[in-house]
N, C-alpha and C positions, 0 to 999 in steps of 0.2 A: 310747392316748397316742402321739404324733409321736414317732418315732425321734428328730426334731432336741430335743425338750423332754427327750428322756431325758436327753441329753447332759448338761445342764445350761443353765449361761448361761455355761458359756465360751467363749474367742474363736473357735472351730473351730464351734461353734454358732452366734455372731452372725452370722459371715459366712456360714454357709450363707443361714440366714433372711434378710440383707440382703440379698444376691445373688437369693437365688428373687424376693424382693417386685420387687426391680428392674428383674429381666430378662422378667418378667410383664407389668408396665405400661408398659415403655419399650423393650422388648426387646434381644437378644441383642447386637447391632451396636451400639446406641446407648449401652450401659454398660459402661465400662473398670473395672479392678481398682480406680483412684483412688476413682472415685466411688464404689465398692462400700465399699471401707476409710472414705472420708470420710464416710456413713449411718449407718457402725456406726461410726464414733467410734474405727476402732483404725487403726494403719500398714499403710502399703498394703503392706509385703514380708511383710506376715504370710501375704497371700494365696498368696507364692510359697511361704513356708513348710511352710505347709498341704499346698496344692492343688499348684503348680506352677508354675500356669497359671491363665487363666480359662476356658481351654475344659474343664481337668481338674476348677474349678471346679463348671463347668456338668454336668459327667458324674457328680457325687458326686450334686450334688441330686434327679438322676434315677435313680441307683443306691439312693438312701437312700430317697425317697419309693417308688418303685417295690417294694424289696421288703416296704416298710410295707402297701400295699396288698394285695400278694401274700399275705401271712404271715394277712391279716386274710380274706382270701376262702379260702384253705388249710383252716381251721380250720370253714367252712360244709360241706366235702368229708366233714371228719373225723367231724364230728356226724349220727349218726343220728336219723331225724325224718319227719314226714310231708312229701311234697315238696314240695307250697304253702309249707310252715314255710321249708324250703331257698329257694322262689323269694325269699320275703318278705326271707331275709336276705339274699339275693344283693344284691336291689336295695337294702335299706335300705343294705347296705356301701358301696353306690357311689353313693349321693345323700347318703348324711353327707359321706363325702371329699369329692364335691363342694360341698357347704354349709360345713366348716371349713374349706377349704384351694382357697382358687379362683384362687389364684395359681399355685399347681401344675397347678392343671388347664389356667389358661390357656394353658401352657407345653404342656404335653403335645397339649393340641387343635392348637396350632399346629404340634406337631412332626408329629402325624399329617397335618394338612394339605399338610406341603413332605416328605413320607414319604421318597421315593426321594430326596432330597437332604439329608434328616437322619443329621447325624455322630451322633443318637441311635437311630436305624436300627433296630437289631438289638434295644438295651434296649426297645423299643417295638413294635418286632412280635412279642418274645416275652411281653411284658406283654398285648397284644391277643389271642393265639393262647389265653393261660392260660384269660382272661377267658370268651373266645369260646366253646373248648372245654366252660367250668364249669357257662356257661348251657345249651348246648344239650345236655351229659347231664342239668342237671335238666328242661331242657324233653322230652327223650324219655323217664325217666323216670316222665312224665307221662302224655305222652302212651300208655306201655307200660302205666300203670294205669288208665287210664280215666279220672283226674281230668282230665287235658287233651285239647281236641280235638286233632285231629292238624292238622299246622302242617312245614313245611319247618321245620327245628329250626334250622339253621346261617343260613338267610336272615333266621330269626325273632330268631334273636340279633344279630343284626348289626344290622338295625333299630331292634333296643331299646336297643342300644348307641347308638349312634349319638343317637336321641330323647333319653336323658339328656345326652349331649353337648352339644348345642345346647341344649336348654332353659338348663342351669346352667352350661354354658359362653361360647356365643357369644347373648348378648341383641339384639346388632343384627342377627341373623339372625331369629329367632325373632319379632324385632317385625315383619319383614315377612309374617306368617302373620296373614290376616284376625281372627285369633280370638288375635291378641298378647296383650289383656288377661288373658285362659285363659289363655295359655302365662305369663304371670308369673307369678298367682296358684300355677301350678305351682309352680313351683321356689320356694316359699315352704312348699308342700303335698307332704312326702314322699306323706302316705297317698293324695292323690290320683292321682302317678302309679302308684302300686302296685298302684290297685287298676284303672287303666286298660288295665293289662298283663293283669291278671285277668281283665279283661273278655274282652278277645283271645280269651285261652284258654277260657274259661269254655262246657264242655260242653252245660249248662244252655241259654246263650244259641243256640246253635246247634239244638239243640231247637226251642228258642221259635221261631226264624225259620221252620225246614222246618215246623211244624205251626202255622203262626199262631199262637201263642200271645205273646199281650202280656205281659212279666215285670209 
């Protein structure tokens, strides 16, 4: 469940939720506190009340989401399990978020994209490092048991990061990829990129290639 739905429905909740939707599809610059308050239907000084600010605004939603995220990938560390299990839930964690919440996400891609010029800077390179870190001990993990071939683990991460980004984040990137039809049906298809990552790794396949062998 969203940190903001715990809350409830009160006004400290709407205006988060109107603010993320807003600053998502019209972004940061082009939406004042007014318009923020006039969406959700309350007074615009509630935002000072709140928040402060709209920039303090803006750093709650990303404090609030981000540790939702975190808290939810945390608990894949905690659980003991066989790795693939761990990869499966890595990813399924990070293609739900991106499927329930793509307003967030679109905020965040953005923010990685202007990096060294984002006043979210630091919440965002420590959310990437978490991330990065999680994948590439399950990917060595793997590869220390044998189920994964061996792979640069940290490049390997980075890529797959990244691949989900685009797919579920930026579509007018993605459409210019010859095979855009595929890249949609993606991001409609968790199991498909799951198990396209699988492939990467997949010992089995590497096999196949070095002794001809057709799977």
């Amino acid at each position: 469940m969203s940190v903001f739905a715990s809350i409830g429905t009160d006004t400290r909740a709407k205006l988060l939720t109107t603010a993320e939707r807003l600053f998502a599809r019209q972004g940061y610059a082009e939406i004042s506190t007014r318009q923020i308050a006039a969406a959700a239907g309350l007074n615009a000084a509630l935002i000072s009340y709140y928040f402060g600010s709209k920039q303090a605004l803006y750093q709650e939603i990303f404090e609030t989401r981000l540790e939702e995220i975190n808290l939810g990938l945390q608990q894949i560390s905690w659980k003991p399990g066989p790795v693939k299990t761990k990869l499966n839930a890595f990813l399924n964690t990070h293609i739900e978020r991106y499927r329930l919440n793509c307003d967030f996400q679109q905020l965040l891609f953005r923010e990685i994209g202007f990096l060294s010029r984002s006043p979210m800077r630091s919440l965002v390179e420590n959310y990437l490092r978490q991330n990065m870190q999680q994948l590439k001990a399950i990917v060595d993990e793997g590869v220390a048991a044998g189920q994964f071939k061996v792979v640069d683990a940290s490049f390997f991460s980075l890529t797959i990061m990244s691949l989900m980004s685009l797919i579920n984040c930026a579509p007018a990137i993605a459409a210019l990829v010859p095979t855009s039809d595929k890249i949609r049906r993606h991001k409609a298809n968790t199991e498909s990129i799951v198990n396209y990552v699988h492939r990467i790794l997949s010992v089995e396949n590497t096999l196949n290639r070095k002794y001809g062998i057709n799977p």
